[in-house]
C-alpha positions in Angstrom: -16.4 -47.7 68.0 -18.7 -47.3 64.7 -18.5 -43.9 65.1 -14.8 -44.1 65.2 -14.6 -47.3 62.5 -16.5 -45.0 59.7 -14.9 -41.8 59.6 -11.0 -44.1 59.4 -12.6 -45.9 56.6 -13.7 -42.8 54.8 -9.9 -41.2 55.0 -8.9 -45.0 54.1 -10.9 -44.5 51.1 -10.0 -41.5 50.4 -5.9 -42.2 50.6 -6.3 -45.6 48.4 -8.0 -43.0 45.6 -5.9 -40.4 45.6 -2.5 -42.7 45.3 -2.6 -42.8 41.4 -2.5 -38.7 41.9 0.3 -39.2 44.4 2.4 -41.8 41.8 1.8 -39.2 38.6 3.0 -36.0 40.9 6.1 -38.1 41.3 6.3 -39.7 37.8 6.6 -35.4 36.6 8.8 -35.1 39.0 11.0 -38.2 38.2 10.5 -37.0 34.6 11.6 -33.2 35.4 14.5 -34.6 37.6 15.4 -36.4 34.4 15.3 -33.8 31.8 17.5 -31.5 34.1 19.8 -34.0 34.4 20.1 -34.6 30.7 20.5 -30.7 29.8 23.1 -30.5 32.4 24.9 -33.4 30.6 24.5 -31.6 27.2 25.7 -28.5 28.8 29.1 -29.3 29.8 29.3 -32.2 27.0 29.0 -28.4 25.2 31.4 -27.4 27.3 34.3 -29.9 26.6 33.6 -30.0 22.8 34.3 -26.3 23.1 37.1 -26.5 25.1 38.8 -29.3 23.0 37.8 -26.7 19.6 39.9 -24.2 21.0 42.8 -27.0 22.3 42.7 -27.8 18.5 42.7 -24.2 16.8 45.7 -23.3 19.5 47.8 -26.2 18.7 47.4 -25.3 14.7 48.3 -21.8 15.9 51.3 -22.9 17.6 52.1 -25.0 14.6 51.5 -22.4 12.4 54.1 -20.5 14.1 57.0 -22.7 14.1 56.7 -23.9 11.1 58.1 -23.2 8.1 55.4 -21.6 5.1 54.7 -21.0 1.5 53.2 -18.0 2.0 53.4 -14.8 4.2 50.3 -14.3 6.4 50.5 -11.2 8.7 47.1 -11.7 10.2 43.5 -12.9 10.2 40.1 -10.8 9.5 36.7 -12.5 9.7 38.6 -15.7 9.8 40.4 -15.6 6.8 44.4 -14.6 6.8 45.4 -11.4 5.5 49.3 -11.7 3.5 50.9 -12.1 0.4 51.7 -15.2 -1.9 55.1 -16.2 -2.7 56.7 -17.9 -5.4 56.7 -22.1 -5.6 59.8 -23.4 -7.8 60.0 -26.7 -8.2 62.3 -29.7 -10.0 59.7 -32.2 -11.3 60.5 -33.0 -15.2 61.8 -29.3 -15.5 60.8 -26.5 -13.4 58.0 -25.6 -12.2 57.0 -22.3 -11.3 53.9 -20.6 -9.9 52.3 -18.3 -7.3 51.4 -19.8 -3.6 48.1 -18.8 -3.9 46.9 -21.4 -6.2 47.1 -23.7 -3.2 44.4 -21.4 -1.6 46.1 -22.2 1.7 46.2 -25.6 1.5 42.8 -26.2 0.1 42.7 -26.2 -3.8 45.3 -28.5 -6.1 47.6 -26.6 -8.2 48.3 -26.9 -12.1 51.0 -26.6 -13.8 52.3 -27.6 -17.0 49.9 -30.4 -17.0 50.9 -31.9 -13.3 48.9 -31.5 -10.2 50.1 -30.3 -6.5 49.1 -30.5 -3.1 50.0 -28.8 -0.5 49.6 -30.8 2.8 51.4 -29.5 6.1 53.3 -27.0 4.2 54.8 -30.0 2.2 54.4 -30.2 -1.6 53.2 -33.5 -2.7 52.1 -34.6 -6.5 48.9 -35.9 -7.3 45.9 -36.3 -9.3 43.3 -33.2 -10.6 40.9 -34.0 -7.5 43.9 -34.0 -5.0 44.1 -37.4 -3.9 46.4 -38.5 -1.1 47.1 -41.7 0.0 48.8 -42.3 3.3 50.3 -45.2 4.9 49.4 -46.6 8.8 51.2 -43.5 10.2 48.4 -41.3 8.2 51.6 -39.9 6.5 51.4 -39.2 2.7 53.2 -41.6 0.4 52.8 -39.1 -3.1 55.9 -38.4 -4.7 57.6 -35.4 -3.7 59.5 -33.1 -5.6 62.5 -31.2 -5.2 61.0 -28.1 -3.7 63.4 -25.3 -3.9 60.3 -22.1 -3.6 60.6 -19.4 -1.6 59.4 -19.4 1.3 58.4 -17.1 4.7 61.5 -18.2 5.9 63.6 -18.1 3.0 62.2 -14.3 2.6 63.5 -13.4 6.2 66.8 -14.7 5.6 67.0 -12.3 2.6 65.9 -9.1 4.5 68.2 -10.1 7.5 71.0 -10.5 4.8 69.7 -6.9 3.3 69.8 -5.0 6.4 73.3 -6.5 7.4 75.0 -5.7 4.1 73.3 -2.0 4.4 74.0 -2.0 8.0 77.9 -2.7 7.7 78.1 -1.0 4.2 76.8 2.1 5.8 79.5 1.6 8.9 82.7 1.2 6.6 81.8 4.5 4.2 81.4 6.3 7.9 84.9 4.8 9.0 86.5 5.9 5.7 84.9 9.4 5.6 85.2 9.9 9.3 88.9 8.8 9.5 87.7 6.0 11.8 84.7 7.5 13.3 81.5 6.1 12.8 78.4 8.2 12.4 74.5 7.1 12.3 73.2 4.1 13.6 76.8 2.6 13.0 77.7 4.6 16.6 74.8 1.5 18.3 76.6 -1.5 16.4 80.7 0.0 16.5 80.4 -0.9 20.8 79.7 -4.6 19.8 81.5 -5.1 16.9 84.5 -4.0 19.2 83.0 -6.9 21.8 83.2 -9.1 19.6 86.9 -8.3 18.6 88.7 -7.9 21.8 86.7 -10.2 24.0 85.6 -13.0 21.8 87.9 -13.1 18.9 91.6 -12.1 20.1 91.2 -14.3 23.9 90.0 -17.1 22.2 91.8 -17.3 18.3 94.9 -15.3 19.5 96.1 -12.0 18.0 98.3 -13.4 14.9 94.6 -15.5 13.7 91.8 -13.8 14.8 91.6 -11.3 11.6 91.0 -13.8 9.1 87.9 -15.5 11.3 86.5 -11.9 12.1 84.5 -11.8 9.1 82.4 -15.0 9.8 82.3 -14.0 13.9 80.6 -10.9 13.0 78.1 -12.2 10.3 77.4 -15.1 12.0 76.4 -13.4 15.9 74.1 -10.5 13.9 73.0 -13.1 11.6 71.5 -15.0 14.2 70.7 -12.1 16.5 68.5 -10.5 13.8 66.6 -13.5 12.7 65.9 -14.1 16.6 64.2 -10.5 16.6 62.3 -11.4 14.4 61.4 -14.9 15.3 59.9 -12.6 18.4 57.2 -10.4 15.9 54.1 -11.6 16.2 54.2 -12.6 11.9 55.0 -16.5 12.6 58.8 -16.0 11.8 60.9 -19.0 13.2 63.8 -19.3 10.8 66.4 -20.0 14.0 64.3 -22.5 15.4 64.4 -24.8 12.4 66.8 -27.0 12.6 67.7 -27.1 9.0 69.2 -23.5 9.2 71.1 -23.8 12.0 72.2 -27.3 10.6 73.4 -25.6 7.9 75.9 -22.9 10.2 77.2 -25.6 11.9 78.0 -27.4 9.0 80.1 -23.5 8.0 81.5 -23.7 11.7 82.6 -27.2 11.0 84.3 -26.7 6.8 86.1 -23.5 8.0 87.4 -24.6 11.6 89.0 -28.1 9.6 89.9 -26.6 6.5 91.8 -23.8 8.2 93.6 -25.9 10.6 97.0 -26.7 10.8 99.1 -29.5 11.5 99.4 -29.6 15.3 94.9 -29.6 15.5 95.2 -32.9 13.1 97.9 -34.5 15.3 96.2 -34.2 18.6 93.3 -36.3 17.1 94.8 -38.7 15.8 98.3 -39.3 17.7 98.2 -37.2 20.1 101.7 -35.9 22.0 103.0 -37.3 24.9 100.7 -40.0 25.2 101.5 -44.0 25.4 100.9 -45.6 22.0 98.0 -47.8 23.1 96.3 -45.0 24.5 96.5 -43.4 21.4 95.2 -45.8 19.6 92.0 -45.5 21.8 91.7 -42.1 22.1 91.9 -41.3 18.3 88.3 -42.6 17.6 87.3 -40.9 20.1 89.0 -37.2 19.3 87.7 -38.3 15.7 84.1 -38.1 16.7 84.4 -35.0 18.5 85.0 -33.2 15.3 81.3 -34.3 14.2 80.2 -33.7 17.8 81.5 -30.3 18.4 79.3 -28.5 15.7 76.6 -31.1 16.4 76.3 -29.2 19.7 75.9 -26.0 17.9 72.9 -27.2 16.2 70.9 -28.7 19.0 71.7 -25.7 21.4 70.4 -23.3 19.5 67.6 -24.8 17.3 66.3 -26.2 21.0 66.4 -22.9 23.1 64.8 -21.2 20.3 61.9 -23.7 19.2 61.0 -24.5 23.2 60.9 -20.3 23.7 58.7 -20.2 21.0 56.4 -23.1 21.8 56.1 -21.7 25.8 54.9 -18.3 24.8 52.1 -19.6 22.1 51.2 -21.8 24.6 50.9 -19.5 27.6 48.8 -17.1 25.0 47.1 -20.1 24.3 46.1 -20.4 28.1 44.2 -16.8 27.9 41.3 -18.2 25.4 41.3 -21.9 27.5 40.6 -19.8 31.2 38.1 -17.2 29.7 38.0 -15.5 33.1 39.8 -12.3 34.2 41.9 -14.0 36.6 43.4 -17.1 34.5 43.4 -14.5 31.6 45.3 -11.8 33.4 47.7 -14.3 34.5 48.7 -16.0 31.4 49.1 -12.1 30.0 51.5 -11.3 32.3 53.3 -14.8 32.6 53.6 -14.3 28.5 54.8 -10.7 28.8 57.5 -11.9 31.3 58.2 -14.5 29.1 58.6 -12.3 26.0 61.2 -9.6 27.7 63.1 -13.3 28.4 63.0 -14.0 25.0 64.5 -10.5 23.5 67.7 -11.6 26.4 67.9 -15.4 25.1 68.0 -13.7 21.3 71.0 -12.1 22.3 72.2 -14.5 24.2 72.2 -17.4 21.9 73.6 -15.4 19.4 76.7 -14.5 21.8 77.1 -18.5 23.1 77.0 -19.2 19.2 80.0 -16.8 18.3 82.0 -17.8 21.1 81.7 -21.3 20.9 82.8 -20.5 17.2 85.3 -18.5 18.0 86.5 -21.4 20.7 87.1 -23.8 17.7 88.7 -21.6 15.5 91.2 -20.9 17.9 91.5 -24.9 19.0 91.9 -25.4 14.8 95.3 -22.8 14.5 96.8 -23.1 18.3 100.7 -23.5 17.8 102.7 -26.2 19.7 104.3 -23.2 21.6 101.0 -21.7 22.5 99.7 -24.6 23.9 103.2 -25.5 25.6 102.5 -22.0 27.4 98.8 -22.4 28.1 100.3 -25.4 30.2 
């Protein structure tokens, strides 16, 4: 048994000194385990800053895009973009006038005549020499701003498109008259549609003793649109159809020609209509009322809508190819936004035909005689 008890109290011994070994092996360990732990948490904290970066730099893309600007960027090299300046007139005690590109893109103040300008989301706003803003609990800017009347990316468009159609249908007449009504050039791609437009929008829907008078506004108003859409589809950050100030501004057309050109009969369907009890009518004419401010109301929404949601669904399915960084989520989002884009060039037709017909619709409801519509029933 002492054989037996000395050797156990040796190992014993030698157990009790080597625990302190033991504990610091483990402590590293612990300590290791730790610091792994803690890159790994850097890492992918990494990770989602990055990820919300390029969330943040595709959203100002996207806005970028839809938006309206003061100056005419065509791309970006080494981070800074590559355009031209365009001009800033404004009303603020006289006219002001000067280049875009003092703003330096929104980051320097502008002089002129002795007052100071910022430009803040594409907005103009007056302030100080050191560009001071102050904003209320919305973060929105409360500076004065003046009456901004410059040209800008979309203002230019509208001029080319206005350019090429006057050139376009200029160049289509003088073939008519020196052809003996035989069009030559590219007039021979635009006579089919004009001739659409004509005999299956204009003459069904105005009838054949109206429709000349209104042809003139049908035809500038679907290539008007259908051109701008074309463009709204170039990669340059065009997106004049999908701001609801422009195509405010053809309904409010649609709406002064369809009530100054109508006649009697339109005014007394609204308010006392035919063949209706009296108190109905008495009803009913607020009612018919509000449809003349509805009707071209519609006009608006549908096409500034269609074209601003096609516009943010394509930047944001590009934007999906720099969020998935793999060839898979990449290659996907590349194709979904190629599908997307050969949509687009149908919808820019399309709007532009549901526009003119629509159009052409009210026209037709504005000079419809009592005999007509006595027919129609």
């Amino acid at each position: 048994m002492v054989l037996f008890n000395k050797p156990l109290r040796f190992i014993t011994a030698i157990l009790i000194a080597g625990l302190p070994l033991f504990s610091f092996s483990n402590t590293n360990d612990t300590i290791q385990s730790t610091h792994e732990t803690h890159e790994v948490a850097v890492t992918q904290s990494k990770k989602v800053d990055e990820k919300a970066a390029i969330k943040e730099q595709i959203e100002e893309v996207k806005a970028h895009h839809v938006l309206d600007g003061h100056d005419f960027s065509l791309f970006e090299y080494d981070g800074q973009p590559i355009g031209f300046s365009l001009p800033i007139i404004l009303w603020d005690n006289g006219i002001q006038f000067f280049s875009s590109s003092k703003f330096n893109h929104g980051e320097a103040v502008a002089e002129s005549n002795g007052n100071f300008y910022k430009l803040h989301h594409e907005k103009i706003y007056k302030t100080d020499a050191s560009g001071t803003l102050t904003e209320d609990e919305h973060h929105h800017p409360t500076n004065v701003q003046p009456l901004d009347f410059s040209i800008t990316k979309g203002v230019l468009t509208i001029m080319i498109v206005s350019l090429l159609m006057f050139l376009l249908f200029t160049s289509l007449a003088k073939s008519y008259a020196k052809n003996g009504g035989v069009s030559s050039g590219a007039g021979r791609f635009f006579e089919p549609i004009v001739l659409y437009i004509r005999d299956e929008i204009a003459i069904p829907n105005i009838g054949e003793k109206h429709y000349k008078k209104y042809m003139s506004h049908l035809l500038t108003v679907f290539f008007f649109i259908w051109f701008l859409n074309i463009f709204g589809l170039t990669p340059l950050g065009i997106n004049v159809t999908g701001n609801i100030a422009i195509t405010f501004g053809l309904a409010v057309v649609t709406f002064l020609i369809t009530n100054l050109s109508a006649n009697k009969n339109y005014w007394g369907h609204i308010f006392w209509m035919p063949g209706v009890p009296t108190p109905m009518k008495i009803i009913l004419a607020p009612i018919e009322l509000m449809g003349l401010v509805i009707k071209p109301f519609a006009l608006m929404i549908r096409l500034y809508a269609n074209m601003f949601a096609g516009h943010i669904v394509l930047m944001s399915l590009i934007g999906l190819m720099f969020i998935f960084k793999s060839w898979l989520g990449s290659s996907l989002s590349f194709m979904l936004s190629f599908m997307i884009s050969i949509i687009e060039i149908l919808v820019a037709l399309l709007q532009a035909y549901i526009f003119t017909i629509l159009t052409a619709l009210y026209f037709g409801s504005a000079v419809q005689e009592h005999h007509e519509e006595e027919a129609h029933h």
